[in-house]
N, C-alpha and C positions, 0 to 999 in steps of 0.2 A: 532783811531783818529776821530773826532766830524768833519766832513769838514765844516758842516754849523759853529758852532763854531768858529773855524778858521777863516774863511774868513770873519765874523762879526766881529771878533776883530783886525784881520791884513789886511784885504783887502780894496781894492778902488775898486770905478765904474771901470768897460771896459765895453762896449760896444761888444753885439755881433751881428755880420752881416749875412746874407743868402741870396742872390740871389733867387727869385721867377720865376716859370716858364712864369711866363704873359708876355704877349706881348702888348706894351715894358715892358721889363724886367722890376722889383720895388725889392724892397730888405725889406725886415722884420727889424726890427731892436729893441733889450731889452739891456737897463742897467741893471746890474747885479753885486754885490761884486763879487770881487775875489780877491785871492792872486798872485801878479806878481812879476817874478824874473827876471831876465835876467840867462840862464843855465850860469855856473862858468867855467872855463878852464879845468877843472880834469871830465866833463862831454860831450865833445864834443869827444863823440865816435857814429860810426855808425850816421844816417841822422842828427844827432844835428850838427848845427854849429854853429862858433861865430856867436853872433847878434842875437840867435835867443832866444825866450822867454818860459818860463814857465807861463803860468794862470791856477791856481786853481780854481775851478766853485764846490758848490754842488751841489749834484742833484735836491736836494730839494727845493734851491734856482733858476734853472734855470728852472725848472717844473712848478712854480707859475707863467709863466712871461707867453707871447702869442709864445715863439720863436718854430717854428716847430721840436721838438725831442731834440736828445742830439747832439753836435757838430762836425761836418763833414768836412774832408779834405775839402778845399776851399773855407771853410766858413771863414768869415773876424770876427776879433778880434780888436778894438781902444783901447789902452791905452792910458793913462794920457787927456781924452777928458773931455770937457767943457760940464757940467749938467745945467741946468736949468730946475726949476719949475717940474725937475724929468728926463725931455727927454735931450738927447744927442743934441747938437749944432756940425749941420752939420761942416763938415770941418776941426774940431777939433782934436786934439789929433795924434796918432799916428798912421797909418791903420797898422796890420800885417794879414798875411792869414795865416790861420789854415794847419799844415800837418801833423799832427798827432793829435787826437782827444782825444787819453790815459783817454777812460771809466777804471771806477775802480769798476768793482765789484757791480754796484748799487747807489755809494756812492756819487761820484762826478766823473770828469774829470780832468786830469791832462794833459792838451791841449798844445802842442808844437806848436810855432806859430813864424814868421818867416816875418821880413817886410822891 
């Protein structure tokens, strides 16, 4: 499977979030396609629960952007958030926090995320 493909034909902006070590803290912040699902009922086994989400990321795609690596437990995920001009409008959208990261192999990430 193409994940860059994919996510240019089926995905929307999220936004991804990272918390920086500075003091005061600031947060990184790239829109990126992905593909988002909500997990289904016939997959809420082990740490998935209801509510929580699927975002598919290539790698290829989140590699081009400034965001520090590949996605990390308690790094933050916005869905359905408001773009402008390219960048993210603060306050927008949906916050979820990342708890599973689900790298694939190179390809992409297949990020369990939870809000």
């Amino acid at each position: 499977m193409d994940i860059a493909a994919l996510t240019e034909k089926d995905g929307e902006p999220v936004v991804l979030r990272r918390k920086t070590a500075a003091n005061p803290p600031a947060f990184t912040s790239v829109v990126v396609q992905a593909v988002v699902r909500p997990f289904g009922a016939h997959e809420l086994v082990g740490s998935i629960k209801q509510g929580d989400y699927k975002i598919i990321v290539a790698a290829s795609t989140l590699a081009a952007t400034e965001f520090p690596g590949p996605p990390q437990h308690g790094d933050m995920a916005v869905i359905n958030p408001t773009i402008a001009a390219g960048a993210w409008v603060k306050g927008t959208g949906q916050q979820l926090t990342v708890e599973d990261p689900g790298a694939r192999g190179g390809a992409g990430f297949w990020v369990q995320a939870r809000g």
